[in-house]
N, CA, C and O of each residue as an XYZ file, in Angstrom:
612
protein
N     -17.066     26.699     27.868
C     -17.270     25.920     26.666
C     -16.288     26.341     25.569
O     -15.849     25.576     24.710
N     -15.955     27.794     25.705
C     -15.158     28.240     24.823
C     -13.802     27.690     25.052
O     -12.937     27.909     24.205
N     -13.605     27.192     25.816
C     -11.947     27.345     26.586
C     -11.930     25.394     26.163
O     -10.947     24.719     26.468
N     -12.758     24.975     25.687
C     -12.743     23.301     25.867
C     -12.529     23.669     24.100
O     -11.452     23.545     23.517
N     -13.425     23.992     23.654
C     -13.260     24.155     22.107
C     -11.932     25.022     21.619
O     -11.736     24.839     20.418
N     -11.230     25.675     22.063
C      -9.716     26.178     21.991
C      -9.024     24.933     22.443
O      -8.169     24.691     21.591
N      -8.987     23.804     23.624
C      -8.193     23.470     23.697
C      -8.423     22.079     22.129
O      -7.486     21.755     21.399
N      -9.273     21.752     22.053
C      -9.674     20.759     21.207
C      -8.811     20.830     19.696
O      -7.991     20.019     19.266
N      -9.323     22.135     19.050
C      -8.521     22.818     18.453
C      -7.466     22.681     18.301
O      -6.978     22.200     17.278
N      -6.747     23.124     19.425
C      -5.120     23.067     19.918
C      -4.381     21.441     19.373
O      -3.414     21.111     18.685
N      -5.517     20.701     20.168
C      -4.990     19.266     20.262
C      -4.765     18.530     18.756
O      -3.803     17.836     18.426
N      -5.520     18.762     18.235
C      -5.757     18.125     16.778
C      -5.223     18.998     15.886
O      -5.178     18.618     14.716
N      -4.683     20.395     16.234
C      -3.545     21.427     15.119
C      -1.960     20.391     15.322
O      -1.026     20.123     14.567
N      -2.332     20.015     16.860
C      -0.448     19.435     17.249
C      -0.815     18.203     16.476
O      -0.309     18.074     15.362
N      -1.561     17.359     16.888
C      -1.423     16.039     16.189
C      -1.333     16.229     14.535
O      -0.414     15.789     13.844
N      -2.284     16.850     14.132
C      -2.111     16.949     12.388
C      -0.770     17.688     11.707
O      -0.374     17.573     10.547
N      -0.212     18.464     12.770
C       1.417     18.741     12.459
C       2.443     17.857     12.706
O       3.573     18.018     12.244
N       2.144     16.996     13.357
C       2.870     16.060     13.860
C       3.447     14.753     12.937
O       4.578     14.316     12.725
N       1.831     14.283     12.417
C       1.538     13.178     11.192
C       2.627     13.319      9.769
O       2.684     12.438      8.912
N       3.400     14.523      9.727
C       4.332     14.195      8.418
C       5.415     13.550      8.851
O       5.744     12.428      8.466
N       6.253     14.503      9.996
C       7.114     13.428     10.651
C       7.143     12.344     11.332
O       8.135     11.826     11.844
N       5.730     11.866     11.359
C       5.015     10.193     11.557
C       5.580      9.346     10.505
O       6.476      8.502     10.519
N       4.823      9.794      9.601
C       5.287      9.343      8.089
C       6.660      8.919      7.599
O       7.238      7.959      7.090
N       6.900     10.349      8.095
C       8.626      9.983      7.815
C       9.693      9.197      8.410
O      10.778      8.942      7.889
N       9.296      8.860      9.494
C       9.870      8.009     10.573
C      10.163      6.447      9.649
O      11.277      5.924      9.626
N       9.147      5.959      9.048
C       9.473      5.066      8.321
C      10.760      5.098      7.074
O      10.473      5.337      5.901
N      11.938      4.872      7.442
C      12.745      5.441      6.801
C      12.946      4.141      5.888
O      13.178      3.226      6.677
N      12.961      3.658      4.596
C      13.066      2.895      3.859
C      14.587      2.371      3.701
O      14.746      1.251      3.215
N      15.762      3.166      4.106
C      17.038      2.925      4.578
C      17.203      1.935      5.206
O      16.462      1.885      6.188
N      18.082      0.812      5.044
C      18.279     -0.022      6.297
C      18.273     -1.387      5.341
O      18.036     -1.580      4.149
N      18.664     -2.264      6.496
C      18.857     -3.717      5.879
C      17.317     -4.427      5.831
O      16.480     -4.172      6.697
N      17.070     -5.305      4.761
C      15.530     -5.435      4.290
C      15.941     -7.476      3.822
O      16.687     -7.709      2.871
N      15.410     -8.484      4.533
C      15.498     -9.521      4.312
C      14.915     -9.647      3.239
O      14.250     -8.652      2.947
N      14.864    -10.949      2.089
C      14.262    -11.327      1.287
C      12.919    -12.541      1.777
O      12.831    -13.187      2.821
N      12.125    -12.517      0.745
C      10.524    -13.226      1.125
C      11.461    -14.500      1.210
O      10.730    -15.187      1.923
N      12.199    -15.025      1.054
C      12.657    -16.431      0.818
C      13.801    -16.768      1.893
O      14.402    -17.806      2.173
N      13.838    -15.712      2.282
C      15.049    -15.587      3.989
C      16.395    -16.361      3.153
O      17.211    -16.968      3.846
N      16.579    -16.307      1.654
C      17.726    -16.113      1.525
C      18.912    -15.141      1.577
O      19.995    -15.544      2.000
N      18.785    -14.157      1.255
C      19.493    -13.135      1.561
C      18.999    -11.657      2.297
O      17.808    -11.580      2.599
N      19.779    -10.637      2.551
C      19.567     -9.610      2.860
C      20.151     -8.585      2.156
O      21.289     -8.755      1.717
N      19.465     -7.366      1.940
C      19.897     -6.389      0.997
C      19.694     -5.150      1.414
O      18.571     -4.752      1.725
N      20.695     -4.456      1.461
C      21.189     -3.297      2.184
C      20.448     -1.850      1.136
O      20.823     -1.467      0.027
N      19.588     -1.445      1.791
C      18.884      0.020      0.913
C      19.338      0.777      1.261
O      19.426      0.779      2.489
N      19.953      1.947      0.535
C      20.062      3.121      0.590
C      19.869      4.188     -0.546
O      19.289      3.850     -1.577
N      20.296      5.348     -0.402
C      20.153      6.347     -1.479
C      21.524      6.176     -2.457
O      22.628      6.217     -1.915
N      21.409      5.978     -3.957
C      22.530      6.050     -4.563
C      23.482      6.729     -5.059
O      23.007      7.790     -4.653
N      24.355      7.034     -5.551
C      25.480      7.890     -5.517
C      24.890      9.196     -5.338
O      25.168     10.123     -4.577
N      23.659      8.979     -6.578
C      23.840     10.323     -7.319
C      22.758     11.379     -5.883
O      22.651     12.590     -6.077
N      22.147     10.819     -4.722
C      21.509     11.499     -3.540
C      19.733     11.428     -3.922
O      18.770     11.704     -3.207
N      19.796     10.964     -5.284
C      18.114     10.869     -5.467
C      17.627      9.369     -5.556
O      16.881      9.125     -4.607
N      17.779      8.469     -6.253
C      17.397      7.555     -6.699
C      17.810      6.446     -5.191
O      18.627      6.680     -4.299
N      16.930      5.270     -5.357
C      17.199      4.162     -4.494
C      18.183      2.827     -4.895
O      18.274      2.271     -5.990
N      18.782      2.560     -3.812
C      19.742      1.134     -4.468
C      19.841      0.321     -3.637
O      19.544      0.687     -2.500
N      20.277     -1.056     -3.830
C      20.135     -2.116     -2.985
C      21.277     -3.297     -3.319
O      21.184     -3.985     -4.336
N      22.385     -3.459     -2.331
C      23.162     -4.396     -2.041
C      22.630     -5.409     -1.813
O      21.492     -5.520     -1.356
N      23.353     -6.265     -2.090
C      23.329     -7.682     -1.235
C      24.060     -7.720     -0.047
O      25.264     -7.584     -0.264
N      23.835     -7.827      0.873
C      24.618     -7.905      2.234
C      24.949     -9.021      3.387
O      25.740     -8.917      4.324
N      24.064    -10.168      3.017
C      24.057    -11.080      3.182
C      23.199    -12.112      2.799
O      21.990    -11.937      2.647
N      23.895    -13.419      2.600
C      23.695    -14.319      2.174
C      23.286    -16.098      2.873
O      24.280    -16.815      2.997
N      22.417    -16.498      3.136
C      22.027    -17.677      3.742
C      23.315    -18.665      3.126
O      23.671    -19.021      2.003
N      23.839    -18.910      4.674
C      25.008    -20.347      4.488
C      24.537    -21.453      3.620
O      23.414    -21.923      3.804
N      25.261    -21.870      2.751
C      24.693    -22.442      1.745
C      24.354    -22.324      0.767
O      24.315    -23.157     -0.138
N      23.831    -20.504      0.781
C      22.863    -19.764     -0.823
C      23.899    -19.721     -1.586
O      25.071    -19.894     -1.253
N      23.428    -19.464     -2.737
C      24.032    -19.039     -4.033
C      25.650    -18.092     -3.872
O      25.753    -17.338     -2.905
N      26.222    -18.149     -4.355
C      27.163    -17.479     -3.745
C      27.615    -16.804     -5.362
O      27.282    -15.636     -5.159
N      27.904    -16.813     -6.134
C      28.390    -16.312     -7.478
C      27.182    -16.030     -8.672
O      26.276    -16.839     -8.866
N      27.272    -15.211     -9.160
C      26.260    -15.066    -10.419
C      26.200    -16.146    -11.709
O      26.497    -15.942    -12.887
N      25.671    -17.462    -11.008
C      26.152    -18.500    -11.856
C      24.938    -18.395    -12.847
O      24.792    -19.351    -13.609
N      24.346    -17.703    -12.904
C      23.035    -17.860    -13.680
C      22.960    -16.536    -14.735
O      21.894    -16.299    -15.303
N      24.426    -15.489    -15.020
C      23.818    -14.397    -15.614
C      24.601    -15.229    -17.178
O      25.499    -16.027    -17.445
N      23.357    -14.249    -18.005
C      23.984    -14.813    -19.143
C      25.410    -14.377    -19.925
O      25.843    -15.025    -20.878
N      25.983    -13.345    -19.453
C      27.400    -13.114    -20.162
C      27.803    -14.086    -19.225
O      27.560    -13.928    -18.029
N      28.439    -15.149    -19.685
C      29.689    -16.304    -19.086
C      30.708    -15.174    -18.570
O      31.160    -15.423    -17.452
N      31.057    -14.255    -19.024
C      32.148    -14.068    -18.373
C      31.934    -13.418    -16.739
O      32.792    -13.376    -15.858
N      30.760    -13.024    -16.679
C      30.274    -12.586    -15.304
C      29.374    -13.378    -14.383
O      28.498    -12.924    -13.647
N      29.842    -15.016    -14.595
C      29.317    -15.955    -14.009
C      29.888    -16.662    -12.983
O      29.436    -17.697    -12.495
N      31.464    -15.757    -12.480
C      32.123    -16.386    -11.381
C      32.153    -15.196    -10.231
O      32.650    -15.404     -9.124
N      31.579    -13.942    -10.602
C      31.551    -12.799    -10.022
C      30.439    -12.802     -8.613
O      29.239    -13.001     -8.805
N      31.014    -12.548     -7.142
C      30.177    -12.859     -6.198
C      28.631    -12.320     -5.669
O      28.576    -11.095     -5.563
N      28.178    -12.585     -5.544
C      27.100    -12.005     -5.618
C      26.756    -11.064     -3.663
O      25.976    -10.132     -3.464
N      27.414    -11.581     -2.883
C      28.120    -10.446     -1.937
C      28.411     -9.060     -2.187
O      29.580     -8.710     -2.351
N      27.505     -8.273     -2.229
C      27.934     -6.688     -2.142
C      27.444     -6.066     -3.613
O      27.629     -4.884     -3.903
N      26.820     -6.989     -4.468
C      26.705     -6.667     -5.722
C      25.399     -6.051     -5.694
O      24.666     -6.430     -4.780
N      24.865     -5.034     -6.633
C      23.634     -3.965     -6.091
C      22.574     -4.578     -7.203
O      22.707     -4.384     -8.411
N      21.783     -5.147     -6.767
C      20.616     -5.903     -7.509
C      19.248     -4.901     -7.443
O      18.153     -5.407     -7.688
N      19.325     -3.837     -7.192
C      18.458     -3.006     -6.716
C      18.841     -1.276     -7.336
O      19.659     -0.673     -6.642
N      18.345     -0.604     -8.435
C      18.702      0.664     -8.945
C      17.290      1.006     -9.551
O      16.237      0.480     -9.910
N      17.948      2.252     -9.434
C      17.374      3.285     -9.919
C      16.162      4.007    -10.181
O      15.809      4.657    -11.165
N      15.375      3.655     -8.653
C      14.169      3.832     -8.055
C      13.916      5.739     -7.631
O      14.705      6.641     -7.351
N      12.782      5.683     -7.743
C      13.061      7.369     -7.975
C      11.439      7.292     -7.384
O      10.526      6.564     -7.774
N      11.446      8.532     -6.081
C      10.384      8.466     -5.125
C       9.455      8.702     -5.665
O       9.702      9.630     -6.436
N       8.265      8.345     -5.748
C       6.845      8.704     -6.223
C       6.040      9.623     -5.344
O       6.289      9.964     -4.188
N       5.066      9.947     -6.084
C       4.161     10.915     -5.587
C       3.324     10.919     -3.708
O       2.653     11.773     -3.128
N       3.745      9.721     -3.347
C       3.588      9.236     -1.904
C       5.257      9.046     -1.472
O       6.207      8.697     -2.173
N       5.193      9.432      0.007
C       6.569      9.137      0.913
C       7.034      8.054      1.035
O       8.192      7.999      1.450
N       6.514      7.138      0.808
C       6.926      5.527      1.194
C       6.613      4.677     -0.187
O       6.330      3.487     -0.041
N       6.645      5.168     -1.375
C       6.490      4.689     -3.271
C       7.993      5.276     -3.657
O       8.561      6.296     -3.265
N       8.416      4.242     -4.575
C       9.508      4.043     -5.153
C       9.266      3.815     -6.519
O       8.919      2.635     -6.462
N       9.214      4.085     -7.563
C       8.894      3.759     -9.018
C      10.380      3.634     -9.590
O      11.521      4.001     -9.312
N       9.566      2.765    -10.731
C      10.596      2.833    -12.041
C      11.881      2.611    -12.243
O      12.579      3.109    -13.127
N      12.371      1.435    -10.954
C      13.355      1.183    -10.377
C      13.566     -0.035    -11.604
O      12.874     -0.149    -12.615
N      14.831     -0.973    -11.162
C      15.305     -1.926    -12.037
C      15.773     -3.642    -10.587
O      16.517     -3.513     -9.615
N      15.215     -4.646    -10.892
C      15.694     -5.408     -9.497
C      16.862     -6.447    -10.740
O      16.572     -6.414    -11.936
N      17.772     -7.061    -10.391
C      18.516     -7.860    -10.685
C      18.039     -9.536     -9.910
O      18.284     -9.689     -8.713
N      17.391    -10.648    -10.685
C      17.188    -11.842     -9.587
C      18.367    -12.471    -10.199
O      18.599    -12.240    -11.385
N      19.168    -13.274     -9.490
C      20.557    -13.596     -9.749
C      19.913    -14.980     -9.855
O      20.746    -15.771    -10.298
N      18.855    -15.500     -9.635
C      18.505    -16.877     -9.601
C      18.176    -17.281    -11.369
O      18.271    -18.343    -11.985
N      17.809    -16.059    -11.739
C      17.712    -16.433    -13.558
C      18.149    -15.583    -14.281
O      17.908    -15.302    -15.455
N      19.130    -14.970    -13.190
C      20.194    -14.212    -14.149
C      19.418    -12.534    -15.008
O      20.091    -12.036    -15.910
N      18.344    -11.988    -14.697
C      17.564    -11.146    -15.693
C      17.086     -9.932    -14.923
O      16.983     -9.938    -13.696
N      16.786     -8.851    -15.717
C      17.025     -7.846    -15.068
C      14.972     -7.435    -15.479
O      14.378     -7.596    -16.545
N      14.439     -6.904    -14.151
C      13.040     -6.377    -13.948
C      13.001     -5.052    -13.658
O      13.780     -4.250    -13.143
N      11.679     -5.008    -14.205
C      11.162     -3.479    -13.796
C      10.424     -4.025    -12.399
O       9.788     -5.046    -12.135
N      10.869     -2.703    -11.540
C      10.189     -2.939    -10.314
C       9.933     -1.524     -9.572
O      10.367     -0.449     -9.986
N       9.142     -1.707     -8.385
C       8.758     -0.889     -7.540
C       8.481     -1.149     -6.114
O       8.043     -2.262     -5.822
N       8.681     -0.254     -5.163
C       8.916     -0.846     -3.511
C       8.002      0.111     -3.522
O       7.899      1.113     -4.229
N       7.191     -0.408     -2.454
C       6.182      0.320     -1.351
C       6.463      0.089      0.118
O       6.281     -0.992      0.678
N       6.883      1.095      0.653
C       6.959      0.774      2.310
C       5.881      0.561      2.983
O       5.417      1.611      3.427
N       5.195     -0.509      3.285
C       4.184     -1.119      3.780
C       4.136     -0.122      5.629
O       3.337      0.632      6.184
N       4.901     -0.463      5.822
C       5.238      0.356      7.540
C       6.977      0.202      7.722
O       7.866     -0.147      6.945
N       6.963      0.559      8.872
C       8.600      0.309      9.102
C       8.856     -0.540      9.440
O       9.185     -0.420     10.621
N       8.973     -2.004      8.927
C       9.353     -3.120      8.903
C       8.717     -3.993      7.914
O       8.762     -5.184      8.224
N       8.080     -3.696      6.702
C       7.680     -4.429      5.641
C       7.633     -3.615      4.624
O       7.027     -2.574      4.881
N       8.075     -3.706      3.489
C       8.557     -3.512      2.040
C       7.356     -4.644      1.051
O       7.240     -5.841      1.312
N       6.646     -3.999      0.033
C       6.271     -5.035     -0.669
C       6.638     -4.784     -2.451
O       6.037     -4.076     -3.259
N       7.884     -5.687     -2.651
C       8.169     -5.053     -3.757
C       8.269     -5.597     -5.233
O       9.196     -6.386     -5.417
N       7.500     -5.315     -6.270
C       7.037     -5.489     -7.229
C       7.292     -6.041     -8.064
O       6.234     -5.877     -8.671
N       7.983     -6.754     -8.828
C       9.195     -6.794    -10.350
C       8.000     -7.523    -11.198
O       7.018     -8.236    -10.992
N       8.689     -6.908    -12.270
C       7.690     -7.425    -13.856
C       8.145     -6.829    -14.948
O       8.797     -5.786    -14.900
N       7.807     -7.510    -16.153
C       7.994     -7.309    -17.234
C       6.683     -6.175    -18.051
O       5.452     -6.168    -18.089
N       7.671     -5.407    -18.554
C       6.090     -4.489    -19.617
C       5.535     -3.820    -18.389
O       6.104     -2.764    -18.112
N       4.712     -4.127    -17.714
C       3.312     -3.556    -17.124
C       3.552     -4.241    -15.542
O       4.072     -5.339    -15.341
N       3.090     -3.401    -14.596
C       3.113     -3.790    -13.593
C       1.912     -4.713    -13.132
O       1.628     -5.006    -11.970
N       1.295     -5.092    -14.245
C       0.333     -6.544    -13.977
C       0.999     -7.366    -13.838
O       1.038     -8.031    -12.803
N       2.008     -7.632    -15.252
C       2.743     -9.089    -15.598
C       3.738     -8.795    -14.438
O       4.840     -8.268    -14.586
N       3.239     -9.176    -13.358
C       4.705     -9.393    -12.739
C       4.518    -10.582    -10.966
O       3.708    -11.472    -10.710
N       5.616    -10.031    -10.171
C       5.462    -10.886     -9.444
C       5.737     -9.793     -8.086
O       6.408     -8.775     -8.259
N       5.067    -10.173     -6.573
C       5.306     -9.713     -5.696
C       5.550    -10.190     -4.505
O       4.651    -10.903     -4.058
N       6.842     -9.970     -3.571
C       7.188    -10.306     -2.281
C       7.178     -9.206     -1.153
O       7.576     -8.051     -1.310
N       6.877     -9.517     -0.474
C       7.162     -9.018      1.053
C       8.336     -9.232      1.491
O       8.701    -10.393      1.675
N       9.200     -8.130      1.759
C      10.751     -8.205      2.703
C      10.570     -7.409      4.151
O       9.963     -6.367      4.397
N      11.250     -8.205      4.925
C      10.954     -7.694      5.994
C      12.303     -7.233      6.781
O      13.196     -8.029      7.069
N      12.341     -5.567      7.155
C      13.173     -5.036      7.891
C      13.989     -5.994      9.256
O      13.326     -6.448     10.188
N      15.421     -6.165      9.150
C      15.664     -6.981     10.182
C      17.325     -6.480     11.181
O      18.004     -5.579     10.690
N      17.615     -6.886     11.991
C      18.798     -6.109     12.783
C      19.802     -6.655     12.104
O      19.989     -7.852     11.886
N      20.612     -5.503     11.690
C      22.191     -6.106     10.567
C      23.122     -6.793     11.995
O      23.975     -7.564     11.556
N      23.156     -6.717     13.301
C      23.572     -7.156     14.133
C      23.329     -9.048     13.954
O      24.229     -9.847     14.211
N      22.357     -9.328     13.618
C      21.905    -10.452     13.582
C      22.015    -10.833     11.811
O      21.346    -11.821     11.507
N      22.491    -10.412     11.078
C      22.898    -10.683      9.613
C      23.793     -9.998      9.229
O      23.606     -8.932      8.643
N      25.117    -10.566      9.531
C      26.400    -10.138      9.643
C      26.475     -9.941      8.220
O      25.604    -10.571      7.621
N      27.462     -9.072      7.285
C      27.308     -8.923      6.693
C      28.555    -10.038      5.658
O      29.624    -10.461      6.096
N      28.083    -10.249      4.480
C      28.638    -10.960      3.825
C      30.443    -10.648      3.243
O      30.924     -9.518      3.154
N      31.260    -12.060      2.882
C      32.784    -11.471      2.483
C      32.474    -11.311      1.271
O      33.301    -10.866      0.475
């Protein structure tokens, strides 16, 4: 009886050591479609090795192609291909929370407070709003193969 209760023990010390690098497996890195399957946006860590950022990397044939909607005119012919609509997200108190980040929507030109939650490893649900994270709005992006969303010129 003793030898069943050691191994039991055993079993559930490996699994509960195991569960951080579970966790971590969900790596928030990687190409992340938009709720609207217009574009795709490339996450990674930004210059500075702490904070989160996000390219545009591709673009639905047809989509928007230039920042025709920001309000300085003079940055209204500038492509919206490769441009980082996604800063300065800084990890929260959970492994898969992103706070206090900034999203760029090029569709009205204006810049949000936002926040990503890694739902699992293949869904993102991420936040933007004004003031308070009530007033705001939320989509689901879903992790997808950059093989199959070539990346934009």
């Amino acid at each position: 009886m003793k030898l069943i209760g050691f191994f039991t023990i055993g079993f559930f010390s490996i699994l509960l050591s195991a569960m951080p690098s579970m966790a971590q497996s969900n790596d928030i890195e990687g190409l992340w479609l938009t709720q609207n399957e217009r574009a795709a946006v490339k996450i990674e860590k930004c210059k500075d090795g702490q904070s989160l950022c996000g390219d545009i990397a591709w673009i639905i044939a047809g989509g928007m192609q230039t920042d025709s909607q920001n309000e300085d005119e003079s940055l209204r012919g500038r492509p919206l291909c490769g441009m980082q609509i996604l800063y300065g997200f800084r990890q929260g108190k959970q492994a898969n929370e992103w706070l206090d980040g900034k999203i760029y929507k090029a569709d009205d030109g204006d810049v949000y407070n936002a926040s990503v939650t890694q739902v699992d490893n293949n869904r993102l649900r991420l936040r933007g709003y004004v003031g308070m994270p009530l007033f705001g709005k939320t989509q689901m992006w879903t992790r997808v193969n950059p093989a199959e969303y070539p990346s934009c010129n």
